[in-house]
C-alpha positions in Angstrom: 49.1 32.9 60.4 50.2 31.1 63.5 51.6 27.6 63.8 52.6 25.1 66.1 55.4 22.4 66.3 54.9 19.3 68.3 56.6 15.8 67.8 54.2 12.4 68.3 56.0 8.8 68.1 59.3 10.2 67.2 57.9 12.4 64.1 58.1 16.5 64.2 54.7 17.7 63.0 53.4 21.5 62.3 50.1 22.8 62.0 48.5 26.1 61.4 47.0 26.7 64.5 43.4 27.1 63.6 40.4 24.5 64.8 38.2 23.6 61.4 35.1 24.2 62.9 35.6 28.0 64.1 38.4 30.4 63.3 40.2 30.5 66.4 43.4 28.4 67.9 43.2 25.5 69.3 45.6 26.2 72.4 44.1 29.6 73.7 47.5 30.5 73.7 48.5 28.6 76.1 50.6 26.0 74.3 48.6 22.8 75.8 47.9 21.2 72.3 47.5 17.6 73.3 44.7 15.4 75.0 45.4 14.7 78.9 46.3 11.1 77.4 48.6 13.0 74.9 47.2 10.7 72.0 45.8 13.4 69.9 45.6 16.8 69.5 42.5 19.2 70.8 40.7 22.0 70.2 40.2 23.8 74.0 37.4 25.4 72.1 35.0 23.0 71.9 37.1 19.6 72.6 37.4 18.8 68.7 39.8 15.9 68.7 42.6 15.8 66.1 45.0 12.8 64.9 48.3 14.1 65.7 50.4 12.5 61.9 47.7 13.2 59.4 46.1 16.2 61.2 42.3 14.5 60.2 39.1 15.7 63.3 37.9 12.1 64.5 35.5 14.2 66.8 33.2 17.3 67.3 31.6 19.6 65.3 34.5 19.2 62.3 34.7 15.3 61.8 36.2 14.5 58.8 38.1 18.1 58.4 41.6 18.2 58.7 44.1 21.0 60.3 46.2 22.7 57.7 49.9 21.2 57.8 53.0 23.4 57.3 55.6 21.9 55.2 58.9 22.3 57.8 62.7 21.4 57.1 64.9 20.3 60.1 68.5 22.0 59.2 71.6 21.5 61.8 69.1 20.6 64.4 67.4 23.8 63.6 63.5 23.7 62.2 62.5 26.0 59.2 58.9 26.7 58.1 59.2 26.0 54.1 57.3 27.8 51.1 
């Protein structure tokens, strides 16, 4: 499993990094996984839009899917992937 770690309006999020519509990242690797507006999330893929807090596609081929969120602990400034 891969994830990725991104913070939006102050909050740290993490996501398994896996678009809902087809099983492949949504970066391509490259590490680029916001909108050029940086309001949501995207899937280079097929432009799948994602809200950035609850992780829920507003558009493309997986509307009403959500990504897979990964339960993290920040720790002496240090971030930990939990369970």
């Amino acid at each position: 499993m891969e994830g990725f770690l991104a913070r939006f309006q102050g909050k740290l999020l993490a996501y398994e990094n896996r678009c809902r519509h087809l099983p492949l990242t949504l970066d391509f690797h490259d590490g680029h996984f916001f909108s050029p507006d940086g309001r949501h999330f995207i899937c280079q893929n097929h432009n799948a839009i994602y809200e950035p807090l609850t992780g829920l596609c507003v558009r493309g081929p997986c509307e009403g899917q959500s990504l897979k969120a990964l339960k993290i602990e920040v720790t002496g400034g240090d971030v930990w992937l939990v369970g």
